[in-house]
C-alpha positions as CSV (number, residue, x, y, z in Angstrom):
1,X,-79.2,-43.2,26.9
2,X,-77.3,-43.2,23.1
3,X,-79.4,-40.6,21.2
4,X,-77.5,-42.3,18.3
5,X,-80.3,-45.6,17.9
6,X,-82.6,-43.0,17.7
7,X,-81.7,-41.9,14.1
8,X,-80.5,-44.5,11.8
9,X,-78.5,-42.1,9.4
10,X,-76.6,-38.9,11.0
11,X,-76.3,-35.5,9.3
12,X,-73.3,-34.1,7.2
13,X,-71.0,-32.2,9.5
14,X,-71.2,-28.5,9.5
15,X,-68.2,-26.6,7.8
16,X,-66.7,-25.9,11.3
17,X,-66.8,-29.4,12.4
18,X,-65.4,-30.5,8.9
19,X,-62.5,-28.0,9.4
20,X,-61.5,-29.1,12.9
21,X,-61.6,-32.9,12.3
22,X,-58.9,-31.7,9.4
23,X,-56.8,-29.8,11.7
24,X,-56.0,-32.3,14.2
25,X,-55.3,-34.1,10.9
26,X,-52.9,-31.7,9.9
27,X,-51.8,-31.0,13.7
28,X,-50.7,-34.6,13.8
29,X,-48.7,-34.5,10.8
30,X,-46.8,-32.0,11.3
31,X,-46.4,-33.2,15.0
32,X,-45.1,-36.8,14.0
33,X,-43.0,-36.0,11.3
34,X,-40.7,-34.8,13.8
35,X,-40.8,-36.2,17.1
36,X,-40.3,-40.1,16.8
37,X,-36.9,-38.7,15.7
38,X,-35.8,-36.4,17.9
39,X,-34.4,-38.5,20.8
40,X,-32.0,-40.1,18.5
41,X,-30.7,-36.2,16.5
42,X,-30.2,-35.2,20.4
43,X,-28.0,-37.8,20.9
44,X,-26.2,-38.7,18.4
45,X,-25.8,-34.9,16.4
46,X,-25.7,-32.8,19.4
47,X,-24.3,-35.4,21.6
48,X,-26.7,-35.4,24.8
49,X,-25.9,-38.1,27.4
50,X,-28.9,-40.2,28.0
51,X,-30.6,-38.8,31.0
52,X,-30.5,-35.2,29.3
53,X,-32.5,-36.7,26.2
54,X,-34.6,-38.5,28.4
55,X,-35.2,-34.6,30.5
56,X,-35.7,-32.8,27.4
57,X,-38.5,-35.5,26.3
58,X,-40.1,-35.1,29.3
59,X,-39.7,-31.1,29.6
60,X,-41.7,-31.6,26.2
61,X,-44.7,-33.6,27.8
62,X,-44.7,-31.4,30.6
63,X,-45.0,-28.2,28.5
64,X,-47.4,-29.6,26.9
65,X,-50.2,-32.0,28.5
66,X,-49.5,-30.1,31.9
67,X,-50.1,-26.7,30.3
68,X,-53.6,-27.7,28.9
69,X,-55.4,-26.6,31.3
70,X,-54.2,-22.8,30.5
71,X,-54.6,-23.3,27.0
72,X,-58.5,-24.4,27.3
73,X,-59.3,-21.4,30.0
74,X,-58.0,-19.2,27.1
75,X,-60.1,-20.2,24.8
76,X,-63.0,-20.1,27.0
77,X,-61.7,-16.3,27.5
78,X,-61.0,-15.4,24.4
79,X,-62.4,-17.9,21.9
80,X,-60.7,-20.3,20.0
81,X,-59.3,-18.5,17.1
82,X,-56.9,-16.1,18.4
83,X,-55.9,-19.3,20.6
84,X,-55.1,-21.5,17.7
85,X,-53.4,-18.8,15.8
86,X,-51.4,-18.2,18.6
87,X,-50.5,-22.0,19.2
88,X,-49.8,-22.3,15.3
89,X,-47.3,-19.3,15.1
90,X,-45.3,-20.6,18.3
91,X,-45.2,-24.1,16.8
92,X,-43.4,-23.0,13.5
93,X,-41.3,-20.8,15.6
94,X,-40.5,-24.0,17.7
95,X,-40.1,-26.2,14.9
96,X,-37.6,-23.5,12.7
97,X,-35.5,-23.0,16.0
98,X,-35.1,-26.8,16.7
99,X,-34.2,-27.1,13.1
100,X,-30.7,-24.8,14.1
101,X,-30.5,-25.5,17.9
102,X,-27.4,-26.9,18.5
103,X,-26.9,-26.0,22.2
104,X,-28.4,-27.2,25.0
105,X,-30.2,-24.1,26.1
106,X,-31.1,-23.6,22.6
107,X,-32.8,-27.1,22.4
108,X,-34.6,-26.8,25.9
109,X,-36.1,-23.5,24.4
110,X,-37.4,-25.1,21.3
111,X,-38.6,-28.0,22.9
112,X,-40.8,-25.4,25.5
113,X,-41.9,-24.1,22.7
114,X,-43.1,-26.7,20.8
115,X,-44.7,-27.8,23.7
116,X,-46.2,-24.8,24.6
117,X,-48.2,-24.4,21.4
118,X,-49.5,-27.5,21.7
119,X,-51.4,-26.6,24.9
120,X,-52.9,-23.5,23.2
121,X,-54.4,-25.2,20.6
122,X,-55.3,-28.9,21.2
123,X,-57.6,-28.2,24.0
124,X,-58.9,-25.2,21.9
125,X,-59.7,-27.2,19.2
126,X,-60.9,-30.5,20.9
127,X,-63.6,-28.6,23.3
128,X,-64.8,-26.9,20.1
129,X,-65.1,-30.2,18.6
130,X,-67.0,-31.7,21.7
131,X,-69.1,-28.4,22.0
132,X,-70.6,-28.5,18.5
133,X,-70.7,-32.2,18.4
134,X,-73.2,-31.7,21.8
135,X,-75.0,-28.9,19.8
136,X,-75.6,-31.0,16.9
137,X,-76.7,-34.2,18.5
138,X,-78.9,-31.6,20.7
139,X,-80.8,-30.6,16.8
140,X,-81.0,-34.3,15.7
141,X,-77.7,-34.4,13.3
142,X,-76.8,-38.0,15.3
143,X,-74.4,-39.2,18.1
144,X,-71.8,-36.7,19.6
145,X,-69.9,-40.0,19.7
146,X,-69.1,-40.5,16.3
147,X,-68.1,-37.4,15.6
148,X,-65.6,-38.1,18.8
149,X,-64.6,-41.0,16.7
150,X,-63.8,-39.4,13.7
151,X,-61.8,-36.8,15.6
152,X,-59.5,-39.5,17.1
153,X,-59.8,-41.5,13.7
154,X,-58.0,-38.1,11.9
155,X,-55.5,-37.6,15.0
156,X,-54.5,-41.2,14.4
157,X,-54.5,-41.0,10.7
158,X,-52.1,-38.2,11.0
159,X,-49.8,-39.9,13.8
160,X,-49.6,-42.4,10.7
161,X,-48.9,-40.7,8.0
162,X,-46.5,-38.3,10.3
163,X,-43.4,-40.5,10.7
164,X,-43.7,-41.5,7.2
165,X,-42.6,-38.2,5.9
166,X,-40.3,-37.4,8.1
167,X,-38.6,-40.5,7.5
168,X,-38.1,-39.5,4.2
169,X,-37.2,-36.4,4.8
170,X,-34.4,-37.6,7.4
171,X,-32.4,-38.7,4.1
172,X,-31.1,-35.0,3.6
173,X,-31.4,-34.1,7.6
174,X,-33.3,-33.7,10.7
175,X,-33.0,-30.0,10.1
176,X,-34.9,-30.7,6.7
177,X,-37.5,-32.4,8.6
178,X,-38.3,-29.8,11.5
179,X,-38.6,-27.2,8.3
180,X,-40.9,-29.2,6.9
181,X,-42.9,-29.7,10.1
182,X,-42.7,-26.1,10.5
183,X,-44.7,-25.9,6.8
184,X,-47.6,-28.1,7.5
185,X,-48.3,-25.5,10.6
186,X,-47.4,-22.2,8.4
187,X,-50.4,-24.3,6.1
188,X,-52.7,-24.5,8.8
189,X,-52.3,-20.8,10.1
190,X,-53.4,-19.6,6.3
191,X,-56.1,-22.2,6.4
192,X,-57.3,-20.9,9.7
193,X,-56.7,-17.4,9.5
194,X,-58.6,-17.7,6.5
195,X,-61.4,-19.8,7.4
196,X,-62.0,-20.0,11.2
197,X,-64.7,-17.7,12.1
198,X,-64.2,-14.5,14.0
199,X,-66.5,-15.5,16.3
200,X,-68.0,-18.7,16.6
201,X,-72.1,-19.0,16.7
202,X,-74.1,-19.7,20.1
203,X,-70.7,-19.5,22.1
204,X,-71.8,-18.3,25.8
205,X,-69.8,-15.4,27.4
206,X,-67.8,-16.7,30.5
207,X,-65.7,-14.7,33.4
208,X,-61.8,-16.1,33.2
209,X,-61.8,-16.3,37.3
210,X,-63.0,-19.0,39.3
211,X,-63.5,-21.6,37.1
212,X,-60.9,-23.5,38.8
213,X,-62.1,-23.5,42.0
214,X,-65.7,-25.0,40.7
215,X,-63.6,-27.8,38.9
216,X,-62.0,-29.0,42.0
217,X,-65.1,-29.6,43.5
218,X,-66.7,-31.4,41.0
219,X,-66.1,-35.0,42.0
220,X,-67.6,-36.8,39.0
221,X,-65.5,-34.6,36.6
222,X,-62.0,-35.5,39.0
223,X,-63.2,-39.1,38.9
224,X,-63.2,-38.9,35.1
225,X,-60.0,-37.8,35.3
226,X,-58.6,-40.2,37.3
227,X,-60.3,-43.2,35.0
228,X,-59.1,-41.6,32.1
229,X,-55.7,-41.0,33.2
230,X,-55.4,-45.0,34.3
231,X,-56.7,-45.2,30.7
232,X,-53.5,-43.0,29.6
233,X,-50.9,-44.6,31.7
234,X,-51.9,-48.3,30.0
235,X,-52.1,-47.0,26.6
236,X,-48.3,-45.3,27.4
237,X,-47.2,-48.9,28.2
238,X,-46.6,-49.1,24.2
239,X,-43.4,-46.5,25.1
240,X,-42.3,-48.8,28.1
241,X,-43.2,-52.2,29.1
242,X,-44.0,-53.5,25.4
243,X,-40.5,-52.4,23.9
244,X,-39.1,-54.8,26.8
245,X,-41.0,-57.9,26.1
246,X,-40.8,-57.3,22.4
247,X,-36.4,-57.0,22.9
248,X,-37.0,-60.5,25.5
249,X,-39.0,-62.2,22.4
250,X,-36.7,-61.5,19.7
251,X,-33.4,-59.9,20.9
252,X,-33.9,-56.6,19.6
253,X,-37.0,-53.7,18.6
254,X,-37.3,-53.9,15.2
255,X,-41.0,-55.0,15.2
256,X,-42.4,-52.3,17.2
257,X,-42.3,-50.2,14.2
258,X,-45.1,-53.3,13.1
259,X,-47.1,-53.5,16.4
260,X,-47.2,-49.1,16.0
261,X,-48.5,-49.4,12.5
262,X,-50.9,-52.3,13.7
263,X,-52.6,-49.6,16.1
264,X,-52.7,-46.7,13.9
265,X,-54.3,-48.9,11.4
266,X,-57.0,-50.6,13.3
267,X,-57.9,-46.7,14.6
268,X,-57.9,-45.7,10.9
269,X,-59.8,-48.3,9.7
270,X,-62.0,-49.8,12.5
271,X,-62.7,-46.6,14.8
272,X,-65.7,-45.4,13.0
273,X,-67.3,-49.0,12.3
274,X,-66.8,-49.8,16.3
275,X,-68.3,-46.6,17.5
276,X,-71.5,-47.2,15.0
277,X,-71.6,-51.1,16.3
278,X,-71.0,-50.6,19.8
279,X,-70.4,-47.2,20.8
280,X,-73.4,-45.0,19.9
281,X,-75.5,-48.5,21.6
282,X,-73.5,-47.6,24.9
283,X,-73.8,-45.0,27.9
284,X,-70.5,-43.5,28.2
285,X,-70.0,-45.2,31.4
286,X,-70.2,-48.5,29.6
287,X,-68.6,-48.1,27.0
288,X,-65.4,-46.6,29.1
289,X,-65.7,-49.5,31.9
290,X,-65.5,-52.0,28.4
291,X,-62.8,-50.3,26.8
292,X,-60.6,-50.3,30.5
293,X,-61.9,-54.2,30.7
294,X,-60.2,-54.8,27.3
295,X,-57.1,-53.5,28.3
296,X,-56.9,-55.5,31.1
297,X,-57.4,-58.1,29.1
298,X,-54.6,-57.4,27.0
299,X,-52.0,-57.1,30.4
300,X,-53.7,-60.8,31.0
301,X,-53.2,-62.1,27.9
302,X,-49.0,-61.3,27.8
303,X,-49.1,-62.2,31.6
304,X,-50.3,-65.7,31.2
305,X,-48.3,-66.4,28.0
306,X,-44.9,-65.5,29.7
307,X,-44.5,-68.4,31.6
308,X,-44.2,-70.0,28.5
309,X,-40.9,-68.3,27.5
310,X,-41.8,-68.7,23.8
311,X,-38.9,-66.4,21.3
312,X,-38.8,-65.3,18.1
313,X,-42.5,-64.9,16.1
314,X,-44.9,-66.9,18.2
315,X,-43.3,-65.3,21.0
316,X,-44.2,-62.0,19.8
317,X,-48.0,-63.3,19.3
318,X,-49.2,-62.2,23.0
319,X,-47.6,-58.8,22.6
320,X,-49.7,-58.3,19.3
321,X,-52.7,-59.6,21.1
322,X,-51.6,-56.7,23.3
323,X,-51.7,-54.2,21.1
324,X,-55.3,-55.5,19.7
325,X,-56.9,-55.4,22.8
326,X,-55.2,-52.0,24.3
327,X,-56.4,-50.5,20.7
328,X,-59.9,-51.6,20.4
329,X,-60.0,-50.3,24.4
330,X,-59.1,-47.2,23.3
331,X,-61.3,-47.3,20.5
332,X,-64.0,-47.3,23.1
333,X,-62.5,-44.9,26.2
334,X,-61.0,-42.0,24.3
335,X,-64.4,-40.9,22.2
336,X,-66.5,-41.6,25.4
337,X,-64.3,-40.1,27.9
338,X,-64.5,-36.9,25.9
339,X,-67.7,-36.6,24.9
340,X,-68.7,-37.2,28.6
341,X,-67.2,-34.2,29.6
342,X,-70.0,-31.7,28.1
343,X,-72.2,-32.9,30.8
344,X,-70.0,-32.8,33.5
345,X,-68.7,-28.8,32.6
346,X,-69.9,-25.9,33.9
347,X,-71.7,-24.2,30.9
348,X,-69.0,-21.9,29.2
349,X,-66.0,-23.3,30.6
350,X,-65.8,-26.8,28.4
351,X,-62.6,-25.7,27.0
352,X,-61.0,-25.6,30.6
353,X,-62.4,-28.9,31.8
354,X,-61.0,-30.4,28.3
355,X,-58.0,-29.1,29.5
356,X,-57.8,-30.1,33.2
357,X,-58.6,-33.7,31.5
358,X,-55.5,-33.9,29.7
359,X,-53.6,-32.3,32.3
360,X,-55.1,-34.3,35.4
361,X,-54.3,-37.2,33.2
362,X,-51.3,-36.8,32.2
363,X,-49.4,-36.1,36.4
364,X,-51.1,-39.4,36.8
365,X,-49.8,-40.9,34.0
366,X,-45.6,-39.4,35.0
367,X,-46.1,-40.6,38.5
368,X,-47.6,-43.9,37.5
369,X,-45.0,-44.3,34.4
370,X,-42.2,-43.4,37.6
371,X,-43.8,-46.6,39.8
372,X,-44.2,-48.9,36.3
373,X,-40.6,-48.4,35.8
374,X,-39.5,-49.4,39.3
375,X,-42.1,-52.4,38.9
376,X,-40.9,-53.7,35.7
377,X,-37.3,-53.1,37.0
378,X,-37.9,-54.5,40.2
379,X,-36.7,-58.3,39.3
380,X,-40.0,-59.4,40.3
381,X,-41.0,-62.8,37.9
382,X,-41.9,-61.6,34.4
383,X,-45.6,-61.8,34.6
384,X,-46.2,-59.9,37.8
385,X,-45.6,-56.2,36.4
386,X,-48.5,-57.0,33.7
387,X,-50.8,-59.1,36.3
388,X,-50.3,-55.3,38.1
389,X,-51.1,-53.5,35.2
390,X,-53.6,-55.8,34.1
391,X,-55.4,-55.5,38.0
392,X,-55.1,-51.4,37.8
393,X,-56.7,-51.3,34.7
394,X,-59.4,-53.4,35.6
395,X,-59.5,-51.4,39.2
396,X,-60.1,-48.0,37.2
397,X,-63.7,-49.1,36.1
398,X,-64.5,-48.7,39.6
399,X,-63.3,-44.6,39.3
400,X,-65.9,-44.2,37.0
401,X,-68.8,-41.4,38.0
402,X,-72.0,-42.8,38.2
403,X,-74.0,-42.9,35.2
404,X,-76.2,-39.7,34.6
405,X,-79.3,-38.8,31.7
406,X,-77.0,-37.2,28.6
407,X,-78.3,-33.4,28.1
408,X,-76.8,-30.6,27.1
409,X,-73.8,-29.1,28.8
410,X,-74.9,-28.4,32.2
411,X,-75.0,-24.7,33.8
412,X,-73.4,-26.2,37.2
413,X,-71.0,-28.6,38.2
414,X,-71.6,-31.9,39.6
């Protein structure tokens, strides 16, 4: 079922494919310069009480992975140039206005904004990605999986190199660093507007009504979804429950800034060699139900060591293992999950399916984040919120569709 042991060398990527693996890149650098330091500018320099910075963050998500789906219908509509354009211009807009927001309303609108033009043009740019990695695994050029992998490997690399330069911009100010966000995206908008096509080769024409309606009957695609978005709430447990057992190991969060830069680096440096061991050897079904298994695995591993009550370095050992595991499981979900999604679309509407992914995912992941809170909260003994964790993601292998031959995008839903 992996056309990828078929060849044993793949083909360069096209000039398209090798400009969109750059963008998101470039997307993610601009994005992470600025965000990891956000929460703290709104509430120390424009004084937000807690709950307010914790509202605008998640007025940010919301604008963003719920919006997704519009974003990827438009550029189904439209194509994906004028939509990344579009989502380039509104992100430097977003970026130069947070940079001199210094009221409330004024931050809210940035933040919207930012948001916003991140829904035009991820999912524009990732169905493209997915589309002509399906079109060039369809000619013999090798697995649409690894080029999946080198996607996330560049998003990854850029969520690395992201916070890096903004923390050296935050010397002279945060308003230094939004500007400087804003000129990685005024970058991008020259590259593109330069060297996107005007129209893109072998795209099929598709009506902007009634996709929707064909998406919410197709039950494998919703149970994708619905795996995926158990694979997003564990992966999101690096924002919430490992920042507590990190402060119970060692009395504060200084290493987390370590255990972050362990997981950007094993996606930087061992995506590629996984997905060319394993990946390409695996259906997508397997290889997502192995990835979710690992994760649980990782719950496990803090789970059993807790009763322990080891402090201080060795006590941080079973959160590391954590951070392994959850990694190298989403090493193996993300590039599957989305190169799945080609054969579950209807033909010509991949861009809103890569959208209704994210944004499926991500309600599941702020109502399952809500109930992980209370859990962990809850004064329940240590190791029960990740035996829980641990129990959901091992449950979520069961939500995945039933295996099916890998063909070309498919003219009718599932």
């Amino acid at each position: 079922m992996s056309p990828g042991t078929t060849r044993p060398r793949s083909a360069p990527l096209s000039p398209l494919l090798r400009l969109l693996v750059l963008t998101q890149l470039a997307f993610n650098i601009g994005f992470f310069a600025v965000l990891p330091f956000l929460a703290d500018h709104l509430g120390t320099a424009i004084g937000m009480a807690g709950w307010l910075v914790g509202f605008v963050l998640g007025l940010r998500t919301f604008s963003q992975q719920g919006l997704f789906v519009v974003g990827g219908a438009l550029a189904d509509r439209y194509g994906i140039r004028p939509v990344v354009l579009a989502g380039c211009l509104l992100r430097i807009a977003g970026f130069g206005w947070l940079g001199f927001a210094e009221r409330t309303w004024a931050v809210i609108g940035a933040v919207l904004l930012i948001g916003f033009a991140a829904a035009l043009f991820s999912p524009a740019v990732e169905s493209e990605v997915a589309r002509q990695a399906v079109l060039r695994e369809a000619a013999g050029g090798g697995s649409r999986t690894r080029v999946l992998a080198l996607f996330t490997a560049a998003g990854q690399a850029g969520a690395f190199v992201g916070p890096l330069l903004g923390a050296l911009l935050l010397a002279v100010d945060f308003r230094t660093v939004c500007l400087a966000g804003a000129g990685v995206f005024v970058l991008v908008l020259a590259g593109h507007a330069r060297l996107l096509p005007q129209r893109v080769p072998d795209r099929p024409p598709v009506r902007f009504a009634g996709g929707t309606a064909l998406l919410l009957r197709n039950r494998r695609f919703l149970a994708l979804c619905c795996a995926y978005g158990t694979y997003l709430l564990a992966y999101n447990q690096l924002y919430l429950a490992l920042p507590a057992e990190v402060e119970r190991a060692t009395g504060s969060q200084q290493a987390l800034a370590w255990l972050f830069a362990l997981s950007s680096l094993l996606v930087v440096t061992a995506q590629l060699p996984l997905t060319r061991w394993v990946g390409e050897r695996l259906a997508p079904r397997t290889s997502m139900a192995a990835g979710l298994l690992l994760i649980a695995a990782g719950f496990a591993v803090v789970a059993l060591a807790l009763p322990a009550g080891r402090s201080g370095a060795a006590g941080l050992l079973p959160g590391a293992g954590f951070v392994v595991l959850l990694t190298l499981g989403q090493m193996l979900v993300a590039p599957a999950a989305r190169g799945w999604v080609p054969d579950l679309a209807e033909e010509g509407r991949l861009g809103l399916y890569t959208g209704a992914l994210s944004s499926v995912s991500g309600l599941i992941v702020l109502v399952g984040s809500a109930a992980t809170g209370l859990l962990l909260d809850s004064g329940l003994p240590a190791p029960v919120p990740w035996l829980v964790l641990a129990a959901v993601a091992a449950g979520a292998v069961g939500l995945l569709p039933r295996p099916a031959p890998r063909t070309a995008p498919r003219t009718a839903p599932a």
